[in-house]
C-alpha distance (Angstrom), angle and dihedral (degrees) to the residues before:
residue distance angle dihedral
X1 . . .
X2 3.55 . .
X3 3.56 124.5 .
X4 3.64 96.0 -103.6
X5 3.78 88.8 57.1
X6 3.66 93.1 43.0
X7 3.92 85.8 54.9
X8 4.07 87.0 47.4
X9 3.56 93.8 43.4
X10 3.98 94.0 57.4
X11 3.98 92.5 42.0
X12 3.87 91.8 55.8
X13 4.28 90.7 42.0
X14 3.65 88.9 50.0
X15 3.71 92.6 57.1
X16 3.91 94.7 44.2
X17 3.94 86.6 47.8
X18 3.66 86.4 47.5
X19 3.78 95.3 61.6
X20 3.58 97.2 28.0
X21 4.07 83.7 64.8
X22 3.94 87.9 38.6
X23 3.90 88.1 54.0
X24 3.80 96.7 57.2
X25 4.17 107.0 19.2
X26 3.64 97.7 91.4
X27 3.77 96.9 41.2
X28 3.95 91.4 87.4
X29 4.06 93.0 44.7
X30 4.04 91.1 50.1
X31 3.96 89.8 104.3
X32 4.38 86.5 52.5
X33 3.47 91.7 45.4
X34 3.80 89.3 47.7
X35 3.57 92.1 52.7
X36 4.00 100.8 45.2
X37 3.90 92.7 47.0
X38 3.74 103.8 39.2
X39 4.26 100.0 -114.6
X40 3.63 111.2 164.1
X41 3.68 116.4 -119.2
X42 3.72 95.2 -98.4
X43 3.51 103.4 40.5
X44 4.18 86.2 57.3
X45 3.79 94.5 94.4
X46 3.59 87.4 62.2
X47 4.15 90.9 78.9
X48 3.67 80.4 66.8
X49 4.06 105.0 32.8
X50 4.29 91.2 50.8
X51 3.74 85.7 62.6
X52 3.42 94.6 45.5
X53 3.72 102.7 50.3
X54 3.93 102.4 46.4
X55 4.31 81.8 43.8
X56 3.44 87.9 55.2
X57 3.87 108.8 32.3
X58 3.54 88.4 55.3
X59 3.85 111.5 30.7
X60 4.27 88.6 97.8
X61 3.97 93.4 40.7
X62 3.98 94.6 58.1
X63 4.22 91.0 36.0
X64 3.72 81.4 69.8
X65 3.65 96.0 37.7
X66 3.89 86.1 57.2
X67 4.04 85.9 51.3
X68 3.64 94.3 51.9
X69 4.00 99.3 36.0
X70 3.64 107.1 24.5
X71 3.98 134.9 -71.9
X72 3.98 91.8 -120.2
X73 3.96 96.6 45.9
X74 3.69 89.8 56.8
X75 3.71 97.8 43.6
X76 3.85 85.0 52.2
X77 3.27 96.7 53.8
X78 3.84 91.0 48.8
X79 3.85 95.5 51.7
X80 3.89 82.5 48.3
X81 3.65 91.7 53.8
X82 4.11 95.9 46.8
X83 3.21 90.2 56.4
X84 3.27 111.1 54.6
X85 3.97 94.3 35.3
X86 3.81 74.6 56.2
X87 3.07 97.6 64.7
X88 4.02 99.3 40.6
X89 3.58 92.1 52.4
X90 3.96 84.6 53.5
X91 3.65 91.7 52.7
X92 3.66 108.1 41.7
X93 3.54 131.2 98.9
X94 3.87 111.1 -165.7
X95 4.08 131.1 75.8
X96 4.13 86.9 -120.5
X97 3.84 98.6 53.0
X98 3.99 95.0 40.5
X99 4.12 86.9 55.3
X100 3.72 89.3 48.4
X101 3.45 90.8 57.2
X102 3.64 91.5 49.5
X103 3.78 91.8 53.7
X104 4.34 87.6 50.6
X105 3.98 77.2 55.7
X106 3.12 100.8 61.6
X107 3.31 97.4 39.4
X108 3.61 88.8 61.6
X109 3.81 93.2 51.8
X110 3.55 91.5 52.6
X111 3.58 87.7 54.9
X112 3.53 104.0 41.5
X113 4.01 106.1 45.0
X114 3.42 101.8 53.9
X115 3.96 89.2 47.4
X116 3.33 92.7 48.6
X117 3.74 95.9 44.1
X118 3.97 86.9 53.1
X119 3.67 93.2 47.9
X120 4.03 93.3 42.7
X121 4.57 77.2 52.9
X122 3.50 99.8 44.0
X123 4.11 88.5 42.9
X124 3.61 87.0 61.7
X125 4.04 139.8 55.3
X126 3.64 109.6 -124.1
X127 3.47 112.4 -108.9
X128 4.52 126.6 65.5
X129 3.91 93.0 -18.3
X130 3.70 102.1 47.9
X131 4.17 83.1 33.4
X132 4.17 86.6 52.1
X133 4.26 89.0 46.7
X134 3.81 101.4 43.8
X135 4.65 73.2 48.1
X136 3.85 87.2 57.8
X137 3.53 94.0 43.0
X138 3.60 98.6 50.9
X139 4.03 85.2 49.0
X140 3.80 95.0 51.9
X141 4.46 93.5 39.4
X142 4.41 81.8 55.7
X143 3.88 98.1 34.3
X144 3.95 85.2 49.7
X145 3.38 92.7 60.3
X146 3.59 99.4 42.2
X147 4.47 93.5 48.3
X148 4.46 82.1 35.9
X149 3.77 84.4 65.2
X150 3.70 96.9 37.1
X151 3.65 98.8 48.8
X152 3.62 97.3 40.1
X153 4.15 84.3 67.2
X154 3.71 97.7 44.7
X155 4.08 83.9 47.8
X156 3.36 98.5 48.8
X157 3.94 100.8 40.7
X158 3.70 88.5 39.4
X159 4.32 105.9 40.7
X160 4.14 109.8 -13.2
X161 3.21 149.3 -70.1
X162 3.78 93.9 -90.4
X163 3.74 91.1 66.4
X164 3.55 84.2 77.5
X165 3.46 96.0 70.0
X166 4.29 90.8 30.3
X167 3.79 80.1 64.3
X168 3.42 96.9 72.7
X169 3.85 100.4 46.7
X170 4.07 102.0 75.6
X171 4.29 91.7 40.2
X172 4.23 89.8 46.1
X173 3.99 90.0 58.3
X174 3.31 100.8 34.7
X175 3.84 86.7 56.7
X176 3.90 90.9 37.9
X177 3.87 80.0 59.4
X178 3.50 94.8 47.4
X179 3.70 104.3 47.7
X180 3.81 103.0 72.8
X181 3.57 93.3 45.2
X182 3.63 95.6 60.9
X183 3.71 111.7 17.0
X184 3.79 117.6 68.5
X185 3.70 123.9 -125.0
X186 3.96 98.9 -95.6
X187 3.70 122.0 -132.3
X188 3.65 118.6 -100.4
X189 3.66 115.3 -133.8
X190 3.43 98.3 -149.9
X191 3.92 124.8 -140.3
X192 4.03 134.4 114.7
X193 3.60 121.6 -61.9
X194 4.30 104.0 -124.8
X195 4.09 102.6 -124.0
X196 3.53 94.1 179.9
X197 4.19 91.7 52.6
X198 4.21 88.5 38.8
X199 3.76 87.4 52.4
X200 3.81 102.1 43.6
X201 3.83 96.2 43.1
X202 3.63 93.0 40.3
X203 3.93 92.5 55.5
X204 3.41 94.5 40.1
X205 3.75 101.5 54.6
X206 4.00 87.0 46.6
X207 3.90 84.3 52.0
X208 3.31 92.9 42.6
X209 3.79 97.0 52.8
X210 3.69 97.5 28.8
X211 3.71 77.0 69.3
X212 3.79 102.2 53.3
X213 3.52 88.5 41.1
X214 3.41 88.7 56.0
X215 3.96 94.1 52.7
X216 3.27 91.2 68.9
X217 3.47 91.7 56.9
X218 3.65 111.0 44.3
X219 3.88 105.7 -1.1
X220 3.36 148.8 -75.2
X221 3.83 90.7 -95.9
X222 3.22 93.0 43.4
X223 4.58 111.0 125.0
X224 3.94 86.8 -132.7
X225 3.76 91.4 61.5
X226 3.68 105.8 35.6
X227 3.91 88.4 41.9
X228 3.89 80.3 59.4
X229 3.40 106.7 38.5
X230 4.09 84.2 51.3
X231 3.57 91.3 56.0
X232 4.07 90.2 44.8
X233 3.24 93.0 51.0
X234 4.14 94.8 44.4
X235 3.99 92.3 45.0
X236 4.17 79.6 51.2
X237 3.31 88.8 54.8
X238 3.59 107.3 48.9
X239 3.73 93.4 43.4
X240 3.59 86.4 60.6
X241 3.83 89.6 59.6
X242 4.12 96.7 44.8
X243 3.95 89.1 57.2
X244 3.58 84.9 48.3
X245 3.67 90.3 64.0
X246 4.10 103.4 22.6
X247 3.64 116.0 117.4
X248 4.14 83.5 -140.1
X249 3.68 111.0 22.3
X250 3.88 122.1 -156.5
X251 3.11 87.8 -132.5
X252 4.15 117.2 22.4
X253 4.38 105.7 -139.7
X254 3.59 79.1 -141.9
X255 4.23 95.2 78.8
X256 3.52 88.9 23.2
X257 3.71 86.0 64.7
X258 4.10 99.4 44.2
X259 3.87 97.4 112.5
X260 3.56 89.7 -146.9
X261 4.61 80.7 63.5
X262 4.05 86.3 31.8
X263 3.74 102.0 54.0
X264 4.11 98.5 22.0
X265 3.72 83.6 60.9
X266 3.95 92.3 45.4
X267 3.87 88.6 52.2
X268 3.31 90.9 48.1
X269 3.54 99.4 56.0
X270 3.20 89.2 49.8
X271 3.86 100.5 62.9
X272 3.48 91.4 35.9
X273 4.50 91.1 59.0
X274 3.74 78.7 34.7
X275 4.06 105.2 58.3
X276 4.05 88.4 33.3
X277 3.60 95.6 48.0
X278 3.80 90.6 44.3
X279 4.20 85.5 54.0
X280 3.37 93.0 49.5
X281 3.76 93.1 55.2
X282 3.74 95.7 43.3
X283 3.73 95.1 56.5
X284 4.08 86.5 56.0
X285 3.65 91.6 44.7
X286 4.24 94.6 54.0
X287 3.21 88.3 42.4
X288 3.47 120.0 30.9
X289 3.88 94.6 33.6
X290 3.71 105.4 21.6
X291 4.26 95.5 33.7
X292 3.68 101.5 -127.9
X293 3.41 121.9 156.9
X294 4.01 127.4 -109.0
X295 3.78 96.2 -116.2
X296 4.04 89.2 44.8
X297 3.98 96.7 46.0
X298 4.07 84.4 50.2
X299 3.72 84.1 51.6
X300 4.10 95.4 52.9
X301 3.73 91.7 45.2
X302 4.10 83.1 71.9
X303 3.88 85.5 82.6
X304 3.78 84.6 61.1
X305 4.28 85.8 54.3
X306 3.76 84.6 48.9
X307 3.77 91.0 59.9
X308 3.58 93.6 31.3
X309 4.29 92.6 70.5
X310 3.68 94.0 27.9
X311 3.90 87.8 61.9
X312 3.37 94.4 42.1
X313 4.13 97.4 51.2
X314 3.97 95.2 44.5
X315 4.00 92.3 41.1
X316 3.62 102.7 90.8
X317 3.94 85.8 45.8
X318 3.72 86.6 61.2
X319 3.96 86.9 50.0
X320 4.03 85.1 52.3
X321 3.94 90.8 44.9
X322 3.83 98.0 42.2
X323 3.84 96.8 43.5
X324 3.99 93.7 -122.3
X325 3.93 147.9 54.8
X326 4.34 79.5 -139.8
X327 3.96 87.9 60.8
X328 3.63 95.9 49.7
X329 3.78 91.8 49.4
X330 3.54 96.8 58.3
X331 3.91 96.9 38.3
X332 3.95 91.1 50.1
X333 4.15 87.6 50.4
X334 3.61 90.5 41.4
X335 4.12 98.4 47.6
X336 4.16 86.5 41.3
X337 3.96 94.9 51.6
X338 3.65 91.4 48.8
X339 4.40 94.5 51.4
X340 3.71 83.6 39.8
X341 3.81 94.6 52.8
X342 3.82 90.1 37.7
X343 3.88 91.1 65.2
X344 4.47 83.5 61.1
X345 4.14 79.6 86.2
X346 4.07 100.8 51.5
X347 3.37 108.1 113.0
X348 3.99 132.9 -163.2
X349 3.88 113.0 -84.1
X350 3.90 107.7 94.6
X351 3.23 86.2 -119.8
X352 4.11 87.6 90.0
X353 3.77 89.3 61.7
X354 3.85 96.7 96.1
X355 3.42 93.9 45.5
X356 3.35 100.1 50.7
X357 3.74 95.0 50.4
X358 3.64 90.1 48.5
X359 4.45 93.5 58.9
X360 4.21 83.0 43.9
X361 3.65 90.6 52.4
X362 3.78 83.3 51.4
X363 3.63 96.8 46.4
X364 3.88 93.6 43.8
X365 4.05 86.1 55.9
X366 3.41 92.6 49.4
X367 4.18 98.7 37.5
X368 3.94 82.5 58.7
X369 3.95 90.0 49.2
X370 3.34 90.0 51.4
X371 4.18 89.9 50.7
X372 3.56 87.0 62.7
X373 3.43 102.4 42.9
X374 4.03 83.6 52.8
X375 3.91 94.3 57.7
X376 3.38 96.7 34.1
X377 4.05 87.5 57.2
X378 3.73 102.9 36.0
X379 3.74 95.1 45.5
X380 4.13 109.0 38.1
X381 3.76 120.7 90.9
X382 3.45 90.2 36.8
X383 4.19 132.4 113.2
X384 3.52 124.1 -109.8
X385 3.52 91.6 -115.2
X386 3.72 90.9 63.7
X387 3.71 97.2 48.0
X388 3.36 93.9 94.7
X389 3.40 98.1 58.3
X390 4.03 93.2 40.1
X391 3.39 89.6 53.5
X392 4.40 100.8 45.8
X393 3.94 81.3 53.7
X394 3.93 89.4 52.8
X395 3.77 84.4 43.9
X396 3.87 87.9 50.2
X397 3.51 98.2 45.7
X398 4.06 94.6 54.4
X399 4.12 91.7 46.4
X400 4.06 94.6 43.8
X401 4.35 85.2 43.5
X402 4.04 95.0 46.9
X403 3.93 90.0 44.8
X404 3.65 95.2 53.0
X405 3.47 105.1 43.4
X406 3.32 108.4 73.3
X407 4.11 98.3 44.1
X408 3.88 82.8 50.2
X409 3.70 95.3 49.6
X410 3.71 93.8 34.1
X411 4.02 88.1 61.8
X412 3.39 94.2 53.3
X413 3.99 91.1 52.4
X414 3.47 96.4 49.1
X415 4.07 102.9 37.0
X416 4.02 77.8 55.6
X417 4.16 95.4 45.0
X418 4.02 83.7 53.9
X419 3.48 99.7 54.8
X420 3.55 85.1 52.6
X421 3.59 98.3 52.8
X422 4.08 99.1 127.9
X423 4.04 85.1 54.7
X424 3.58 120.3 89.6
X425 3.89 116.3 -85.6
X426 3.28 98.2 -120.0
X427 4.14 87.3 47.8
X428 3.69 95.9 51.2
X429 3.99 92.5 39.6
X430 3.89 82.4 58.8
X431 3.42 98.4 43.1
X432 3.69 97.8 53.1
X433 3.89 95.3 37.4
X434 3.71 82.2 54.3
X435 4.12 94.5 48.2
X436 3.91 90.3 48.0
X437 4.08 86.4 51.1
X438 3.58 97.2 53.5
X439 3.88 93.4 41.8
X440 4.17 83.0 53.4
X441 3.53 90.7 50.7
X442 4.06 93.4 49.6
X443 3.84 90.5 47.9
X444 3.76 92.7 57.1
X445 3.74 93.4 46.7
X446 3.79 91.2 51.7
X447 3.79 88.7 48.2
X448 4.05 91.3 55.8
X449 3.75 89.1 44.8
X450 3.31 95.0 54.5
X451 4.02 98.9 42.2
X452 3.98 85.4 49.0
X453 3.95 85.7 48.1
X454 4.13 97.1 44.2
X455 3.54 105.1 25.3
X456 3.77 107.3 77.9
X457 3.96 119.2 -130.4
X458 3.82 108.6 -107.7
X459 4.08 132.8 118.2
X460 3.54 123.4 -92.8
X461 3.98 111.0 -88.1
X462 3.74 108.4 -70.4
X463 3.66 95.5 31.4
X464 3.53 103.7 84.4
């Protein structure tokens, strides 16, 4: 790399980093922020759930914004935006305000990564250098999480909760600073934005994971989340049929059907509901099971960070070594659903703790392998006029995936923990942490099977 592209490469990491952290640092202080504001116990998850649906409902709509206006103008505006919904969810002082500044949040994520990720793309030839960024990026989106949920602890025990969002302030301008200085303006392509497509998938994927979110909270048969999964699922639908007839599509059927966009994204989602399901579950097995604290099971999960950046720097080697970004997919999703399903057998002496840390350091290595061998799949081949829009459905695919894992897994858990309800807790919280585990594990095997099976062997463009 040169040192211009060094330079680049750091400002565009920083900002992923930036909302990785964001995305996960004010997770742990939900029950603090619950008490301070007044939420009601079950309206808590929605801290986490009002980021998530305006950073996924609107991750594809601004991709192709960034296509049609400029990369760099939108991920301006979106470091604009996080900071100063930064600060106002720092300042404010009722339950309404805070989630308002949660939604701005996500707003700005959905703006900002799939900008960046097409400026990180377009900054870089394909081939080892653009291979070795998307490696670094996958390392700092992972690590993020990991040090988000760390540091949002030692903030919140240490200072407050609203450090959190403070956090965020300093890093945003400095990078707002940055920005012009070394990234050029990028050429707009020109070309109509399609409202009716923007509007349809937008509500739909809010619908759609309103729903799932909503799962978790009061069912799956619950009418509030099948009414919204029906209208998800219908909005899905008829956006489908108005790019079918748009004169410029949001999002053109012919990239969404490249298999190498089709069934990157599907193995990406897959690792993504895979790793953050398989999270979700450890934190209830140290603590419910083995007794750890919350501070110390935040602490352990810094093996997973280890794992996280190691994967992510030796990735694109693997895509040198095994001939193809496809091959490193399906071998990261196939090594991560076998550590995942291996943890089914731990049991509940403390004994199991090192062992089980040692198959999720495996699985976080290979989870971030497989993140790279997702971008690198779904976005090569492809002009830099489309990047944009091959990047927002990247974007898409990882906020949609992370959402739905955990309600998913969590019903499997806790459908099994009820049919064991003359067991001891602690036996029937094992037993259906341990059921939702191995079900994890065979979902990510099927996924590489199926990516191996559907995704036809050949090198990433420019390889051949």
């Amino acid at each position: 790399m040169t040192k211009r592209q060094t330079l680049i490469l750091l400002l565009l990491l920083g900002a992923q980093f930036t909302l990785a952290v964001d995305f996960s640092i004010m997770n742990v202080a939900v029950p603090v922020i619950g008490r301070e504001l007044g939420f009601a116990t079950e309206n808590l998850q929605w801290i986490a759930t009002a980021f998530a649906l305006s950073a996924a409902g609107f991750s594809l709509l601004f991709g192709r914004v960034a296509d049609l206006v400029g990369a760099r103008k939108v991920f301006l505006a979106g470091l604009v935006l996080l900071t100063l919904s930064s600060l106002a969810g720092g300042l404010v002082d009722a339950a309404g305000p805070l989630l308002a500044a949660r939604v701005a949040q996500g707003l700005a994520t959905a703006m900002v990564t799939p900008a960046g990720l097409a400026l990180l793309i377009t900054s870089f030839p394909e081939g080892p250098l653009r291979d070795r960024a998307l490696g670094l990026n996958g390392a700092m989106l992972s690590a993020g999480f990991t040090c988000g949920a760390i540091l949002g602890g030692l903030l919140t025990d240490t200072l407050s909760w609203r450090w959190g969002f403070f956090i965020n302030i300093p890093i945003g301008i400095l990078l707002i600073v940055v920005t012009p200085l070394l990234l050029k303006g990028s050429r707009s392509h020109g070309g109509k934005l399609d409202i009716p497509g923007a509007v349809s998938v937008s509500a739909g994927l809010i619908a759609l994971v309103y729903g799932i979110s909503a799962a978790g909270q009061y069912g799956w048969g619950d009418p509030t989340t099948l009414i919204s999964l029906a209208v998800g699922v219908v909005l899905l639908v008829v956006f489908g049929f108005v790019e079918l007839n748009a004169s410029e599509p949001l999002a053109p059927l012919r990239i969404l059907g490249r298999r190498s966009v089709t069934w990157g994204n599907i193995g990406g989602a897959a690792t993504f509901i895979g790793f953050t399901a398989m999270i979700f579950l450890l934190t209830l097995y140290l603590q419910e099971v083995l007794g750890y604290s919350a501070i110390a099971t935040g602490l352990t999960f810094g093996v997973l960070g280890v794992g996280a950046f190691l994967g992510g720097v030796t990735a694109p080697r693997w895509i040198g070594v095994l001939g193809s970004s496809r091959a490193v997919l399906v071998a990261g999703l196939l090594i991560q659903g076998i550590t995942v399903g291996a943890l089914y057998f731990a049991g509940d002496a403390r004994g199991w703790l090192y062992g089980v840390l040692g198959l999720a350091f495996l699985s976080s290595y290979a989870h971030v392998a497989a993140i790279v061998g997702f971008m690198v799949t779904a976005t090569s081949g492809l002009p830099n006029e489309q990047q944009g829009l091959a990047t927002g459905i990247t974007t898409l695919t990882q906020q949609v995936s992370i959402t739905i894992g955990i309600p998913i897994m969590s019903a499997i858990a806790t459908a099994q923990i009820r049919s064991l309800s003359s067991e001891p807790v602690k036996t029937a919280t094992l037993s259906g942490i341990n059921l939702a585990i191995l079900v994890n594990g065979l979902i990510l095997i099927a996924a590489a099977l199926l990516v191996a099976l559907f995704l036809r062997n050949r090198r990433t463009a420019g390889r051949h």
